[in-house]
C-alpha positions as CSV (number, residue, x, y, z in Angstrom):
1,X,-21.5,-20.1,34.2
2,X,-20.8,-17.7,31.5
3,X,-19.6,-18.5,28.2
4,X,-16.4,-17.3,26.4
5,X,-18.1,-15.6,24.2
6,X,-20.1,-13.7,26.6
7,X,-16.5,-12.4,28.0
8,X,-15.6,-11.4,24.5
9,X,-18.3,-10.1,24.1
10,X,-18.4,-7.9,27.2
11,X,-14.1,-7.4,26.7
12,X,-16.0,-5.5,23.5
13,X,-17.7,-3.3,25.2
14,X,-15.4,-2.3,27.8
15,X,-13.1,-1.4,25.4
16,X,-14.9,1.0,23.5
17,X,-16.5,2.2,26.6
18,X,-13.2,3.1,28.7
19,X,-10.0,2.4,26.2
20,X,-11.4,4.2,23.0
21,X,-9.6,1.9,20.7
22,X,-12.5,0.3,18.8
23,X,-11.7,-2.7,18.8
24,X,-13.7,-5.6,17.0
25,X,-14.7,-9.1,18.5
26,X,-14.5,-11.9,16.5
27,X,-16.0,-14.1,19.2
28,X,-16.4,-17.3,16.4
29,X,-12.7,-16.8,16.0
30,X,-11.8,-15.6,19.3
31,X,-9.9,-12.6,17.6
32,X,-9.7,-8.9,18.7
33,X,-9.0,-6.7,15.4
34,X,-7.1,-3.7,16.1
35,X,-6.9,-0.3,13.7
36,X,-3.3,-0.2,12.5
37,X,-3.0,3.5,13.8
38,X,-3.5,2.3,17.3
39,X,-0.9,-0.9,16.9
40,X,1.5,0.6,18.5
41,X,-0.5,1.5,21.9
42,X,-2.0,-2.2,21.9
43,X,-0.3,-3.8,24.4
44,X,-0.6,-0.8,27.1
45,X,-4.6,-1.0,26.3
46,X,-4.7,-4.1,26.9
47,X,-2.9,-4.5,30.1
48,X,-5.1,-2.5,31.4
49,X,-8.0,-4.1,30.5
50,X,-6.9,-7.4,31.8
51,X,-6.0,-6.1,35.3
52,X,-9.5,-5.1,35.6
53,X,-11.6,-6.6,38.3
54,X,-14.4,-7.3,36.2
55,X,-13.1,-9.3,33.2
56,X,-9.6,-10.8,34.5
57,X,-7.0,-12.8,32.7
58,X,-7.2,-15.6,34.5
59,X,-10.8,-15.5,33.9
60,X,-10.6,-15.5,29.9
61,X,-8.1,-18.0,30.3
62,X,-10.1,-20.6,32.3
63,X,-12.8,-20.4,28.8
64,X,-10.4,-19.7,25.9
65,X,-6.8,-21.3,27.1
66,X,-5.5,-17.4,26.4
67,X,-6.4,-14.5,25.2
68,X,-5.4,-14.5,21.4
69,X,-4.7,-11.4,19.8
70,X,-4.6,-10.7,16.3
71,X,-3.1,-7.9,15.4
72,X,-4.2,-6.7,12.3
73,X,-2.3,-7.1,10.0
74,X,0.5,-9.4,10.1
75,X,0.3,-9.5,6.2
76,X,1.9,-5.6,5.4
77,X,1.4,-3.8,2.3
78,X,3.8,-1.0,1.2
79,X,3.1,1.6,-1.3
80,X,6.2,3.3,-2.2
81,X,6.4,6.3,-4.8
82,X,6.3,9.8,-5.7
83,X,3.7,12.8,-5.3
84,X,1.6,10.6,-7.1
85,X,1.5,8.8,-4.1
86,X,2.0,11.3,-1.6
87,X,-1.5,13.1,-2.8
88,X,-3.0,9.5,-3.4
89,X,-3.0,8.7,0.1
90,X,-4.2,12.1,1.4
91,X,-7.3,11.7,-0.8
92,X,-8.0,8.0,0.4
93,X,-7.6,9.2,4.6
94,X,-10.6,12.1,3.7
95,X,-12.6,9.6,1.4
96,X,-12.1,5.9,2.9
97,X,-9.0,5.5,5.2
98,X,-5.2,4.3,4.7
99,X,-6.2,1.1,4.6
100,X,-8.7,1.5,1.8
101,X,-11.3,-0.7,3.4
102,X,-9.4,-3.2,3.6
103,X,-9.7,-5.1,6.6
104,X,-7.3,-8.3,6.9
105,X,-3.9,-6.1,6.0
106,X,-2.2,-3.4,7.2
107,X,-1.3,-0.5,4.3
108,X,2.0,1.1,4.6
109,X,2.5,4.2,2.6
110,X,5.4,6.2,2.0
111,X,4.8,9.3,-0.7
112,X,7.9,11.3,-1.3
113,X,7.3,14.9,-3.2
114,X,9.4,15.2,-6.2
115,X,11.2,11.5,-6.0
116,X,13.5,10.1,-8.5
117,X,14.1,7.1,-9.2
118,X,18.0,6.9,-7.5
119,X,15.9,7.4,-4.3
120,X,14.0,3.7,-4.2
121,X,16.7,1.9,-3.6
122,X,17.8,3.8,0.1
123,X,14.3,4.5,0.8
124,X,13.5,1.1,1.2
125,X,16.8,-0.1,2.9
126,X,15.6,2.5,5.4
127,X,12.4,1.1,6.3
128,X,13.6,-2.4,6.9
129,X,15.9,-1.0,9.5
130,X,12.9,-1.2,11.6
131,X,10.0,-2.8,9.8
132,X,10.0,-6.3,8.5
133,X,9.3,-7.0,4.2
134,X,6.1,-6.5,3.5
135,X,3.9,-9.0,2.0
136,X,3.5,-7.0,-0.9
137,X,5.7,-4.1,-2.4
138,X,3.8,-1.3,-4.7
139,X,6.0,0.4,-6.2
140,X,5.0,4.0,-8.3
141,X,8.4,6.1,-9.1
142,X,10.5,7.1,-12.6
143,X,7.8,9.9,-13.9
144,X,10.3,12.4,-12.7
145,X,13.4,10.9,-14.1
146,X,11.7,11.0,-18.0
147,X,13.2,13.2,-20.1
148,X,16.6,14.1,-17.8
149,X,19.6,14.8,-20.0
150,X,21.7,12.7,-17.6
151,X,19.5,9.7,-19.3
152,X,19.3,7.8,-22.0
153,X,15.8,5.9,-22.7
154,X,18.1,2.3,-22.9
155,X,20.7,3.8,-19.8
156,X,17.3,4.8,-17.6
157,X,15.3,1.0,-17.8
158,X,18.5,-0.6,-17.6
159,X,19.2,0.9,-14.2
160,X,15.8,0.6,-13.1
161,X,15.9,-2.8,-13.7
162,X,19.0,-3.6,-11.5
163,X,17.2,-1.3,-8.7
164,X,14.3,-3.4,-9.2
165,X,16.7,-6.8,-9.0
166,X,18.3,-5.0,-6.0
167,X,15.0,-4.6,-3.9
168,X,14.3,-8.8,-5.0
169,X,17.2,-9.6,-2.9
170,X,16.6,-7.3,0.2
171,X,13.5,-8.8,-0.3
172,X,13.0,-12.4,-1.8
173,X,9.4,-13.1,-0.1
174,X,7.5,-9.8,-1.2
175,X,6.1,-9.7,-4.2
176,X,6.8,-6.7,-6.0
177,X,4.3,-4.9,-7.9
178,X,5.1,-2.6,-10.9
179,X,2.5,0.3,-11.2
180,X,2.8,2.0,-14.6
181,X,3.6,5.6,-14.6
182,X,0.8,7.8,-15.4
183,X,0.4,10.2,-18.4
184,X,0.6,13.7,-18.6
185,X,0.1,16.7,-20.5
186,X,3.2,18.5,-19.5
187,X,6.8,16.6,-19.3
188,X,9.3,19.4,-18.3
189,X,12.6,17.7,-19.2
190,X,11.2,16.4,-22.5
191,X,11.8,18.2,-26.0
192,X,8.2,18.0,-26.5
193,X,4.7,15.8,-24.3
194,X,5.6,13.1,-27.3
195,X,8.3,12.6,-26.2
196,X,8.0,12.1,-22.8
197,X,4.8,10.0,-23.9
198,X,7.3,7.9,-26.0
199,X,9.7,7.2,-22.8
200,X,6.7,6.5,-20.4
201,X,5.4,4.2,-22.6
202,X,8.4,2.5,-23.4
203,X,9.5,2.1,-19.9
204,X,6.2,0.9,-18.7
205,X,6.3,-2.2,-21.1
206,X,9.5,-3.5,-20.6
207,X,9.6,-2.8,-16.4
208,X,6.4,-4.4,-16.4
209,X,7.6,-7.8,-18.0
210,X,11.1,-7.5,-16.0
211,X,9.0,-7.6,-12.5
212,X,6.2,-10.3,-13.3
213,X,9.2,-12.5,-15.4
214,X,12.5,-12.3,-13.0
215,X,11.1,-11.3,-9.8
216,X,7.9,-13.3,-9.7
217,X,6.3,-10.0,-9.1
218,X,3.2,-8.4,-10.8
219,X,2.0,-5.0,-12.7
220,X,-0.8,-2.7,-12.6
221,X,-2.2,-0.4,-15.4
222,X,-5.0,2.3,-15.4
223,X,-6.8,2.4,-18.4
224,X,-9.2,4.4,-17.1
225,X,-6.6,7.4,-16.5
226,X,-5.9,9.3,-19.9
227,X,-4.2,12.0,-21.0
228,X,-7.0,12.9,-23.5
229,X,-8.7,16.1,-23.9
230,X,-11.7,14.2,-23.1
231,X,-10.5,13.4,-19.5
232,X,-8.8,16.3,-18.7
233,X,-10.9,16.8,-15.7
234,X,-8.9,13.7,-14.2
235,X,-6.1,15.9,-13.8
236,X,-5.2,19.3,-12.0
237,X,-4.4,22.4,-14.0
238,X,-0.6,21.5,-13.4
239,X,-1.2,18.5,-16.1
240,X,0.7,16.0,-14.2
241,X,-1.3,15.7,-10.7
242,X,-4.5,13.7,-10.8
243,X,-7.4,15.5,-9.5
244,X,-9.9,14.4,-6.8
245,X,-11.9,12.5,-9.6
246,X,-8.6,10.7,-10.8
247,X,-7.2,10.3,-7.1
248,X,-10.4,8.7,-6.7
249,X,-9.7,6.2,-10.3
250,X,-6.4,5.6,-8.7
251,X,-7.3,4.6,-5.2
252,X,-10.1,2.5,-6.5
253,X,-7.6,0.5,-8.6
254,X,-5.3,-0.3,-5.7
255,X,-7.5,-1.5,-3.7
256,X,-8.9,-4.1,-6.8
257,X,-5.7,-5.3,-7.2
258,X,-4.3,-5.8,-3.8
259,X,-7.3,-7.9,-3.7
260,X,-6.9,-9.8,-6.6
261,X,-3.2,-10.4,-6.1
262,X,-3.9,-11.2,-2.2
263,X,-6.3,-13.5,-3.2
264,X,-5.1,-15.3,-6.7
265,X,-1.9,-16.1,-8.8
266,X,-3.0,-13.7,-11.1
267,X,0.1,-11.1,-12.1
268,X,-1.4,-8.4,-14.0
269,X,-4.3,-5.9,-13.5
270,X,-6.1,-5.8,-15.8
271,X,-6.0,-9.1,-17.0
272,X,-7.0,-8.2,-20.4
């Protein structure tokens, strides 16, 4: 008599063979791991596989009690923000995937050209119409509001931190996740780049300690993308975009500290 994981095993093949979704077999585990993009056509696919003739339901069953699928993931990661985001995410689909490599969670991005800060708040109200919280919340937004005459410094972080206290209480399980504004060489609304410098800075220290100290959340910060003459090659000619090489600094340090935060209690990246 066969073995269950034989049937896995064969289920495997079959499925990349006549479905096309790639699936992998964990047959230790007695897991099927499905690409996120496909999630949605899972349960069609897999009907048909099961009314097969040559691996049945009722067959799998007798070996394994039931089929168990794992859809991957159930932990969801959301990275919310601006173009910075928008072009962050186009990069990593040409040079790894959405997911970044990651395999065990499911990354949900949502990149809005132009986005102020006023627009977090609703943006994220409409995604849990039909999505549950996500595990973890990235959040990369307020570059564009620097500098408006409609702010003050003090009148800006204030209201960022009630949107931030807001998004807690849609949200009390996700751990939200503060990543610092970039620099740049070229803030429109500002008087002058020190300015804007100034305000970014400013802002980035004190929303950082808000999130990790009343929300139980966490920060991130890129050393390793400057402003200097010295890196200008991390940005596009525009001064405030990052450039394939940057996009690929950026990318690099999501995906480091998803996995650290995933994986420890640790709250800010880099630790140091």
């Amino acid at each position: 008599m066969k073995s269950a994981i034989h049937y896995f095993i064969e289920l495997e093949k079959r499925v990349k063979k006549e479905v096309g979704l790639g699936l992998g077999i964990d047959s230790v585990q007695g897991t099927i791991f499905v690409p996120t993009e496909n999630v949605d056509e899972l349960p069609a696919k897999i009907k048909y596989i099961l009314v097969s003739k040559k691996v049945t339901k009722k067959e799998l069953e007798s070996f394994v009690g039931s089929l168990v699928v794992k859809v991957l993931p159930a932990d969801r990661i959301w990275i919310i923000g601006s173009s910075l985001i928008y072009w962050a995410q186009k990069y990593a689909q040409q040079r790894i995937n959405n997911n970044l490599g990651l395999t065990s969670h499911r990354i949900i991005w949502h990149g809005i050209r132009r986005m102020v800060w006023f627009q977090l708040y609703p943006t994220i109200q409409k995604k849990l119409k039909n999505k549950n919280p996500p595990t973890i919340l990235v959040i990369h937004c307020g570059g564009n509001d620097i500098g408006n005459p409609y702010h003050t410094l003090k009148g800006l972080q204030m209201f960022m931190k009630f949107t931030v206290v807001d998004i807690s209480q849609l949200m009390p399980k996700t751990v939200i996740v503060w990543s610092r504004m970039l620099p740049r060489s070229n803030w429109t609304l500002c008087l002058s780049n020190k300015d804007g410098e100034n305000w970014r800075t400013r802002i980035n220290s004190a929303l950082a300690k808000f999130v990790v100290k009343n929300t139980c959340g966490a920060s991130i910060k890129y050393p390793d993308i400057t402003n200097r003459h010295t890196c200008i090659s991390l940005f596009r000619k525009d001064g405030v975009h990052l450039s394939d090489v940057g996009n690929e600094l950026f990318i690099n340090s999501l995906r480091n500290v998803l996995v650290l935060f995933l994986s420890s209690t640790d709250r800010f990246y880099p630790s140091y």
